[in-house]
C-alpha positions as CSV (number, residue, x, y, z in Angstrom):
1,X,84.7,66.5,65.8
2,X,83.8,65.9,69.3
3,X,86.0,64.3,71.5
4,X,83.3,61.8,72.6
5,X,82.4,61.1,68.8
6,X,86.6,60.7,68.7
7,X,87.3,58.0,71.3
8,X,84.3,56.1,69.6
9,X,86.1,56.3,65.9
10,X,89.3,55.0,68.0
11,X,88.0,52.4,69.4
12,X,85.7,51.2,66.5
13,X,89.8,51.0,64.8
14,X,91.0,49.2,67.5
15,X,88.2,46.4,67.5
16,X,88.6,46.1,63.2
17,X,91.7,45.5,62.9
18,X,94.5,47.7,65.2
19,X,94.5,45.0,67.7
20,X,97.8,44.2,66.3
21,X,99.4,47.1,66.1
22,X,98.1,48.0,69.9
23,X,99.2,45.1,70.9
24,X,102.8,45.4,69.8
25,X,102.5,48.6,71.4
26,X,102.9,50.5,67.6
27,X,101.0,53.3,68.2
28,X,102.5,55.4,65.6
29,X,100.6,53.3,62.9
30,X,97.2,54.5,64.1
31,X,98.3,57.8,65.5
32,X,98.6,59.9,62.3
33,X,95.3,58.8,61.1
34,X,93.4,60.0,63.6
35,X,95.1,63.0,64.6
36,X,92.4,65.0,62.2
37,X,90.0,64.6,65.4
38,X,90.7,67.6,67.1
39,X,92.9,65.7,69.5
40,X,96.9,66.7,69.7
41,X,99.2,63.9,69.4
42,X,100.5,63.3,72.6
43,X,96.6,63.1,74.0
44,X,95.9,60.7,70.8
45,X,98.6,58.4,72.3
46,X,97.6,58.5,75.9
47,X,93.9,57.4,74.6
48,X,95.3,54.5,72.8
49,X,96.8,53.2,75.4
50,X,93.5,52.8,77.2
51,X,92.3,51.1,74.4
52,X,95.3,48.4,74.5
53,X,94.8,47.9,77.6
54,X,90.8,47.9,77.6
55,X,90.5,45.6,74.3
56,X,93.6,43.6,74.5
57,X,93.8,42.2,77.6
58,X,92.3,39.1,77.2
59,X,95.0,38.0,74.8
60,X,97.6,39.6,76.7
61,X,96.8,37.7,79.8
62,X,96.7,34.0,77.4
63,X,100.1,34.9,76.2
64,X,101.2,35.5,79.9
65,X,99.2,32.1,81.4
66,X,101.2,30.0,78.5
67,X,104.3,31.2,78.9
68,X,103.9,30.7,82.8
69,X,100.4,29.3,84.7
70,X,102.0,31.4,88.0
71,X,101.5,35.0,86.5
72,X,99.1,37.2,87.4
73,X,96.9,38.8,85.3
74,X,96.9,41.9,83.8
75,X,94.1,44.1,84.6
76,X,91.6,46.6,83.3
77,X,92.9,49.9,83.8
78,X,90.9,52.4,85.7
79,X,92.0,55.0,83.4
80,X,89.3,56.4,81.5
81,X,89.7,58.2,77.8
82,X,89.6,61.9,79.0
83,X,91.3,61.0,82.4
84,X,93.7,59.8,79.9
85,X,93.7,62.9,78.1
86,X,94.5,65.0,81.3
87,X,97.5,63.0,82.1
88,X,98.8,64.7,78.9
89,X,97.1,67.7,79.0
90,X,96.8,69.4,82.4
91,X,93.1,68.8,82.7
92,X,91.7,67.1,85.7
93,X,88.0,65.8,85.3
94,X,87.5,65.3,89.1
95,X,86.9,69.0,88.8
96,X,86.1,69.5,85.3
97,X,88.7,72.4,85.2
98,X,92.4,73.3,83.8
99,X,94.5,73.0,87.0
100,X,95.4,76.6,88.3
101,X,99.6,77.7,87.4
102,X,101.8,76.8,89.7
103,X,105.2,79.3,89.6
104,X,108.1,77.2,90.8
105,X,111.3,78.8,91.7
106,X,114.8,77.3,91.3
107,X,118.1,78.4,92.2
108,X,121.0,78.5,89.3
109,X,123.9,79.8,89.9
110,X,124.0,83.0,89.4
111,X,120.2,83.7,90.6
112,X,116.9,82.1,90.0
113,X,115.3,80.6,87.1
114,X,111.1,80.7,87.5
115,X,108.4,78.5,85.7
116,X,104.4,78.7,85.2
117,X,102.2,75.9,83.7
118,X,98.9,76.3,83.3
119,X,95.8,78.7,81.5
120,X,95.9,82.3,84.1
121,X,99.6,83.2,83.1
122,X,100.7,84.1,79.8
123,X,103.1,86.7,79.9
124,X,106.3,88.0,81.9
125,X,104.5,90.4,84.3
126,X,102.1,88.0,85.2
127,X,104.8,85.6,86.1
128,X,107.0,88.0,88.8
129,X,103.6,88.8,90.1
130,X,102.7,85.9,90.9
131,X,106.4,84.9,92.3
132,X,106.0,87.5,94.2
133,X,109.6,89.1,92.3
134,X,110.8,93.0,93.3
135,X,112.0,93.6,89.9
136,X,114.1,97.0,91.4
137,X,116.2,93.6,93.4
138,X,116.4,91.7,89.9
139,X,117.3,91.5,86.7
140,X,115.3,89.5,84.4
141,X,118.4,89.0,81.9
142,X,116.0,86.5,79.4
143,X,112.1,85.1,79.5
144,X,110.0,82.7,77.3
145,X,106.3,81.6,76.8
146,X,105.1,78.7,74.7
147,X,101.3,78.0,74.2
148,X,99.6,75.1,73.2
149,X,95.6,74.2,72.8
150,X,93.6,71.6,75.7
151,X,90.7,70.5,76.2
152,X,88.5,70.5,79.8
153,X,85.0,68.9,80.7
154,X,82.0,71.4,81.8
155,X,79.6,68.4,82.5
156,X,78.6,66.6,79.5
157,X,80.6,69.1,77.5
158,X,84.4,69.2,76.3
159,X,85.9,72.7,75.5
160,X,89.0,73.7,74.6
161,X,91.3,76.1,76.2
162,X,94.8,78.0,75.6
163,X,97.4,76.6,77.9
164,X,100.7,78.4,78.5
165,X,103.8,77.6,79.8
166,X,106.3,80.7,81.1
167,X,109.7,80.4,82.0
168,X,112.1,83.5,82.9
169,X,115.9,83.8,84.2
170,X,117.0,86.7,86.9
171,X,119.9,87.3,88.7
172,X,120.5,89.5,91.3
173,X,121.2,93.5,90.6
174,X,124.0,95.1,91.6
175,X,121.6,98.3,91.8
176,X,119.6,97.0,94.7
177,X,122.6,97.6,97.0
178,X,123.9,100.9,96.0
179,X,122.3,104.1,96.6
180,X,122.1,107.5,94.1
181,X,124.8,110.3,94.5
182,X,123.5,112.6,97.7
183,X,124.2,116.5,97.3
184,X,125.1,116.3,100.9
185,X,128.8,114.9,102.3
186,X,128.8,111.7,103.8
187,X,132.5,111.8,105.1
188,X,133.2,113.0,108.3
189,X,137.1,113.6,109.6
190,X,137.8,111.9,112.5
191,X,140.1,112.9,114.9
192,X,143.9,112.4,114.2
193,X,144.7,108.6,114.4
194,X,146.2,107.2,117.8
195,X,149.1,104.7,116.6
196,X,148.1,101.1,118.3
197,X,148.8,97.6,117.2
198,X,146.5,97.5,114.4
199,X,148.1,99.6,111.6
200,X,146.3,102.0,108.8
201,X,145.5,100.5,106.0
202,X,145.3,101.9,102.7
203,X,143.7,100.7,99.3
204,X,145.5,102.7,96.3
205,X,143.5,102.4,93.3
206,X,145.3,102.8,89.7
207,X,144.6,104.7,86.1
208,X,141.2,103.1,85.3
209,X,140.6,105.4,82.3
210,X,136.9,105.0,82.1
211,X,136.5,105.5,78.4
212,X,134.2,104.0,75.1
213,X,134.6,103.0,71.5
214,X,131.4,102.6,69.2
215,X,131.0,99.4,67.5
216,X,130.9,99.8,63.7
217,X,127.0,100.5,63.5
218,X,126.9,102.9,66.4
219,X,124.4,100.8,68.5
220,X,126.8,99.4,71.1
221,X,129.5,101.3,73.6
222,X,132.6,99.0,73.9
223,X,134.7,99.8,77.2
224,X,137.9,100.5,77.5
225,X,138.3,100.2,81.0
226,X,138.5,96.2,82.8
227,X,135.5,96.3,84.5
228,X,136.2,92.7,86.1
229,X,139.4,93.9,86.9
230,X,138.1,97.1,88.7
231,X,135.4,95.0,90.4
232,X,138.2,92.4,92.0
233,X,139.5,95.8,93.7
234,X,136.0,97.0,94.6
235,X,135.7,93.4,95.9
236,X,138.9,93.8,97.9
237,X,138.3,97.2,99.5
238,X,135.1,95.3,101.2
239,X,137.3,93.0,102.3
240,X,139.8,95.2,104.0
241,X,137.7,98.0,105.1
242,X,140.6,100.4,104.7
243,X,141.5,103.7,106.7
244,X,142.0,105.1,103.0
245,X,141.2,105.1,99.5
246,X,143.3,106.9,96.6
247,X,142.5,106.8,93.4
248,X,145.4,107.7,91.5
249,X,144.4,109.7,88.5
250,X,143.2,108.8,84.9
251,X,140.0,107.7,85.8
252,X,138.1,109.0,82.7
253,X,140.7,108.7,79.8
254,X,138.5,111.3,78.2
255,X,139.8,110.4,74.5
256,X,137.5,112.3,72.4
257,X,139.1,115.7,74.0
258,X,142.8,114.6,73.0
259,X,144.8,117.0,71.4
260,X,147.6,114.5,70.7
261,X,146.1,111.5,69.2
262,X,144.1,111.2,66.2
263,X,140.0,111.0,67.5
264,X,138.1,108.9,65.3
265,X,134.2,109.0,64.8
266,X,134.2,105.9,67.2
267,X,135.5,107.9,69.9
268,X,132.7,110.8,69.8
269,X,130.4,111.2,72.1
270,X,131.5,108.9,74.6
271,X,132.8,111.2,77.6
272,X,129.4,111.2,79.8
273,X,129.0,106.9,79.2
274,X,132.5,107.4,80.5
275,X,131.6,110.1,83.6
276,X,128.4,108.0,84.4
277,X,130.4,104.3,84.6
278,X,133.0,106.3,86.4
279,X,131.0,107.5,88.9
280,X,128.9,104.3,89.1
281,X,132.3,102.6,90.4
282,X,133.3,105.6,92.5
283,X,129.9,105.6,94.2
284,X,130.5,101.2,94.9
285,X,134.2,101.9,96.6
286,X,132.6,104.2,99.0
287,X,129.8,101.8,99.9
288,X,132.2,98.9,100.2
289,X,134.4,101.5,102.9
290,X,131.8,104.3,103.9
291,X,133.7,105.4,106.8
292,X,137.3,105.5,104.8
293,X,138.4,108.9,104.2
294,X,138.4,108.8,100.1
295,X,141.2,110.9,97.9
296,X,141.5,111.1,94.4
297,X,144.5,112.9,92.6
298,X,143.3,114.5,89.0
299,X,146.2,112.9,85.9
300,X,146.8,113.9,82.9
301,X,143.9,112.4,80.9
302,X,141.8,114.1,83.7
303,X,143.2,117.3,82.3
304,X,142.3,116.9,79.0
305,X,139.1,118.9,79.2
306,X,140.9,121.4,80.3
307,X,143.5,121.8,78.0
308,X,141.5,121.3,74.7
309,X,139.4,124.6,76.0
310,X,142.7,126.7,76.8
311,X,143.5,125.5,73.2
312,X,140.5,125.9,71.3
313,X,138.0,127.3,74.0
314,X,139.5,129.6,76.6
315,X,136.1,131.8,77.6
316,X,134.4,128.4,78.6
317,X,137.4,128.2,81.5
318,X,135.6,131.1,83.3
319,X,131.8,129.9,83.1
320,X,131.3,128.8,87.0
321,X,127.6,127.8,88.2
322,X,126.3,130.2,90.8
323,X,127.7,129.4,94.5
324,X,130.4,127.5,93.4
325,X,133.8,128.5,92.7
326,X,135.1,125.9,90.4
327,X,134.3,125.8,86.9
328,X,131.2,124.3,85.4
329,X,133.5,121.5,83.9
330,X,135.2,121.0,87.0
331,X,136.3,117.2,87.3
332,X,135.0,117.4,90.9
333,X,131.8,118.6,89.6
334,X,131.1,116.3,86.5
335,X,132.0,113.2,89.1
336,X,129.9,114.1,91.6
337,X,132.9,114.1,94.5
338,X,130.5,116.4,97.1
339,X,127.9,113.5,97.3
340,X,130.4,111.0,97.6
341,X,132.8,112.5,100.5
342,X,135.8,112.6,97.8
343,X,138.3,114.9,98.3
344,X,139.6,116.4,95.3
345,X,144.1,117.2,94.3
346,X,145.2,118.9,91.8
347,X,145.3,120.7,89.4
348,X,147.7,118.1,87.7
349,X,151.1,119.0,87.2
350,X,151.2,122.2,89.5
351,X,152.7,122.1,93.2
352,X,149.4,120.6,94.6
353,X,149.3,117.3,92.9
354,X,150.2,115.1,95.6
355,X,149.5,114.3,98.7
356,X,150.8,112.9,101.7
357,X,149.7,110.4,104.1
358,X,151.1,111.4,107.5
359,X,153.9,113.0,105.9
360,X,155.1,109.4,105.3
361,X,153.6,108.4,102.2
362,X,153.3,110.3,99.2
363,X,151.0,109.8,96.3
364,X,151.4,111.0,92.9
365,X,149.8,110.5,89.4
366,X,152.9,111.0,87.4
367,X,156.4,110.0,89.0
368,X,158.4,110.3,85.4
369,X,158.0,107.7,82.6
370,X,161.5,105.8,81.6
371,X,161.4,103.1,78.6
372,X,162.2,99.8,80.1
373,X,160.0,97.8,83.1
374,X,161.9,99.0,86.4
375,X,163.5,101.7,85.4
376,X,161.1,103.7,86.4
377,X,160.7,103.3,90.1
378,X,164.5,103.3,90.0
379,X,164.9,106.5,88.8
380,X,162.4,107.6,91.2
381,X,163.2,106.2,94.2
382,X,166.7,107.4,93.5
383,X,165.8,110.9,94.3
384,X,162.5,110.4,96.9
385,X,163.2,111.4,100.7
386,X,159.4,109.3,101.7
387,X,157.5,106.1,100.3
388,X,156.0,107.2,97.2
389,X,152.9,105.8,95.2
390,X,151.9,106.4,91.8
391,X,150.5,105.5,88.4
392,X,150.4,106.7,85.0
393,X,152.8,103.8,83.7
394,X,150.3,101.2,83.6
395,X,153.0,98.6,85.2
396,X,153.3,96.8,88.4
397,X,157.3,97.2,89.7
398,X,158.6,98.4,93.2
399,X,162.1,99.7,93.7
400,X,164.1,100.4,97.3
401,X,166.5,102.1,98.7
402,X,167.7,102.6,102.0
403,X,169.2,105.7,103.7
404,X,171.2,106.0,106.3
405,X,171.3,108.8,108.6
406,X,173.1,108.9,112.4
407,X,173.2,105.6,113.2
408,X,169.4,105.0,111.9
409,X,168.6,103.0,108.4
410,X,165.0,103.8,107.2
411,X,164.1,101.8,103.9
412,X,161.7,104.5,101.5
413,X,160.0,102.8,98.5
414,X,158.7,104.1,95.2
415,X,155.9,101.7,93.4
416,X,153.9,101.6,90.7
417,X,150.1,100.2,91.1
418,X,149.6,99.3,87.4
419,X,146.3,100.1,85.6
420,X,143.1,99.1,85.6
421,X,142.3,99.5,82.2
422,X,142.5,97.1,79.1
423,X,145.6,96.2,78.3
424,X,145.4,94.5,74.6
425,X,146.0,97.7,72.9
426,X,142.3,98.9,72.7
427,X,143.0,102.4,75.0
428,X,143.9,105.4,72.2
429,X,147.6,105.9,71.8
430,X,148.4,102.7,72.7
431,X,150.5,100.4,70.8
432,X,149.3,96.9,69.7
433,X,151.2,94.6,72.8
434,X,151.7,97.3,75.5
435,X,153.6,96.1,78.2
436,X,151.4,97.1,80.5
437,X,149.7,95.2,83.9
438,X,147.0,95.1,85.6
439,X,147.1,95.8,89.7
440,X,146.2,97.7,92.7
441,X,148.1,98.3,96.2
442,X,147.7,98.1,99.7
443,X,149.7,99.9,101.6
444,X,150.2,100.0,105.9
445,X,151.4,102.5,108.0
446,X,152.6,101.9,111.5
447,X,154.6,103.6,114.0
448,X,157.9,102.3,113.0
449,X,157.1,101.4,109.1
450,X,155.9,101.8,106.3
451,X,154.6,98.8,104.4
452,X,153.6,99.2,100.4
453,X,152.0,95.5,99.1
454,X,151.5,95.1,95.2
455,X,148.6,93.2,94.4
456,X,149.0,91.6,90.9
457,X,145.5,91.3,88.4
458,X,145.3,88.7,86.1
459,X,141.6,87.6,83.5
460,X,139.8,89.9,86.8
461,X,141.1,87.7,89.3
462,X,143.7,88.6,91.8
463,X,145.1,86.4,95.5
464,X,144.6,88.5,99.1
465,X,145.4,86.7,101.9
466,X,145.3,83.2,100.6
467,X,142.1,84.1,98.9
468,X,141.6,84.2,95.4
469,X,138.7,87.5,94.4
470,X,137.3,86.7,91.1
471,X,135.9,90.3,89.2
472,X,132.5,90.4,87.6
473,X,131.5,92.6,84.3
474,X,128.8,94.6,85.7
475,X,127.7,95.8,82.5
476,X,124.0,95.3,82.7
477,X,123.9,97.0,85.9
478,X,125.6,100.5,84.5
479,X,123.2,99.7,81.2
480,X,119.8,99.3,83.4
481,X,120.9,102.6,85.1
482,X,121.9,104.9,83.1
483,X,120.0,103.4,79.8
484,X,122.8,103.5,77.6
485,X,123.8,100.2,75.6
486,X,127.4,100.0,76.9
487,X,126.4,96.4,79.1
């Protein structure tokens, strides 16, 4: 039916015997019998409003003259049926067209939400099109269309179109402000520091053990690593713009090549999720301190490639790729350290696995493991002759001694940075509760000191200088790179 031949049909209803109900303003007793007129609801409503006000305002204005003479009366509206329609609908009749989308944009807080009514755009692309949206600078993390049928007037003629409505959410991408791994260094030494009243600042980064579990049916990486925790410290090296970064060791816990624990099927074929996250968060401490000088000391998870091949595999050991001396499974190599500027220690547990800052501080993965909290740092500070750093303990404790030498005291310090891993028992080999914590260090270096500050990390949230630095989970990011589903 035409819409014409509808209004007449509604308002033939109205003058036998709907007055009544238009007048007590029940339009749901007419609306579901006409609603068979090619109409929607909503536009059936709008048109029977008209009508109360067209055909019932003679007794509306009696009513209002005896209950006071003073009142004024109420008029004929100037709404017309399909102008009436179009307040519902979206379709203006001054122009005989459906109104063109407009895309708003609205800020949330953690991006932007965008929103399209109208005929021209039905779908995703068309909507960051027509915002105007650089999709490599967002992420759309979820999007929506509905669609509903109008109608429009081409002179004497009504015609019905498909309206849409779009709506999307996008926050920003971590991607947009980091850059691929460059075969070419980016460090360059500078020249031997001159000792002033600013001191060197260091930011010592603990055992992340970058590292995956598969959900039961094999269509999800879970992490093992705290990527809010390790984001708080990538968060705080921006902040201090250190002198120095050292990672400590374990960054890939590398589970699947363990000779000592048990591997189950969840644990296969997760080392390159693990060397691509790895390198992901590797590749955001140098851009948050590009001019830092950047040293990271292999541990004994590191090592576990190469033991399992001197155990099961020793000719692989030798395989080398042409121009470069180190071996094709190299952790330098599988991290990308060249493109990055880091400089490489190790091997673990040989005379080269620690290094010193000034031949002041020391830093080492593995200072000795004792049972208890504390005990540790005691034993080693018992027997250090410098300020040593280290991990491989996953726990946050600092120890002192002071030694006395011709009339001089000089206080030397052994810490431990914590981890930056999980600590609810989901790394391999762990027990159920470890008592384990979550941390980093900052350490300073003057002319007459040697300063070594724990910083404690709690839920991805640690305190710097009166400031509290809340950690993200980046997971979608390292997911939209490297299209793996580990977000």
């Amino acid at each position: 039916m035409s819409v014409s031949k509808a209004w007449q049909e509604v308002a033939q209803a109205v003058l036998e015997g709907g007055r009544v109900a238009l007048e007590n303003r029940q339009y749901y007793r007419l609306v579901p019998r006409y609603l068979d007129m090619g109409l929607s609801e909503d536009e059936l409503r709008a048109c029977l409003r008209w009508a109360y006000t067209e055909y019932c305002k003679d007794e509306i204005n009696a009513k209002r003259r005896s209950a006071n003479p003073n009142s004024r009366d109420f008029g004929t509206t100037a709404t017309q049926p399909l102008k009436a329609v179009s307040e519902v609908s979206g379709v203006s009749e001054a122009s005989g067209s459906v109104d063109r989308n407009e895309v708003s944009l609205t800020e949330t807080e953690d991006g932007v939400e965008l929103s399209s009514k109208g005929r021209t755009i039905s779908n995703l692309e068309q909507l960051v099109e027509a915002a105007k949206i650089d999709l490599s600078k967002w992420v759309v993390l979820e999007w929506g269309a509905n669609t509903w049928e109008s109608f429009y007037r081409v002179g004497d003629k009504h015609r019905k179109v498909q309206m849409w409505q779009v709506k999307a959410r996008l926050v920003p991408s971590v991607l947009s402000s980091v850059k691929p791994v460059e075969s070419r260094a980016v460090y360059v030494p500078s020249p031997a520091p001159i000792y002033t009243d600013k001191p060197l600042v260091a930011v010592v980064v603990p055992d992340t053990q970058h590292g995956f579990r598969w959900n039961d049916l094999r269509t999800r990486l879970i992490p093992m690593h705290d990527r809010r925790a390790i984001d708080a410290v990538v968060q705080l090296i921006a902040r201090v713009k250190p002198d120095l970064i050292v990672h400590l060791g374990d960054g890939p816990d590398f589970a699947e090549w363990s000779l000592k624990y048990a591997r189950g099927p969840e644990l296969l074929e997760t080392t390159q999720p693990a060397i691509e996250e790895l390198h992901f968060d590797l590749r955001r401490m140098r851009k948050a301190a590009p001019k830092a000088r950047f040293i990271y000391l292999e541990g004994n998870h590191c090592f576990r490639i190469r033991s399992a091949l001197v155990e099961r595999l020793p000719v692989a050991l030798s395989a080398k790729a042409v121009g470069d001396s180190r071996g094709a499974l190299h952790l330098a190599r599988l991290l990308g350290f060249d493109g990055l500027g880091i400089e490489y220690v190790g091997p673990y547990g040989s005379a080269q696995d620690d290094w010193y800052w000034e031949d002041r501080v020391r830093f080492v993965h593995d200072g000795g493991v004792r049972g208890k909290g504390g005990q540790t740092v005691t034993s080693h500070v018992a027997k250090s002759e410098v300020t040593t750093v280290f991990g491989h303990i996953h726990r946050v404790e600092m120890a002192a001694r002071t030694v006395h030498r011709r009339g001089a005291t000089r206080t030397i310090y052994a810490a431990s940075a914590g981890c930056l891993c999980r600590i609810d028992g989901a790394v391999p080999g762990a027990t159920a509760r470890p008592d384990w914590q979550q941390g980093c260090a900052v350490v300073y270096l003057t002319d007459r000191t040697e300063s070594v500050q724990l910083v404690p990390i709690s839920e991805g949230s640690l305190v710097w200088n009166g400031v509290e630095v809340v950690g993200q989970d980046y997971g979608f990011a390292v997911e939209a790179e490297f299209g793996r589903p580990v977000g």
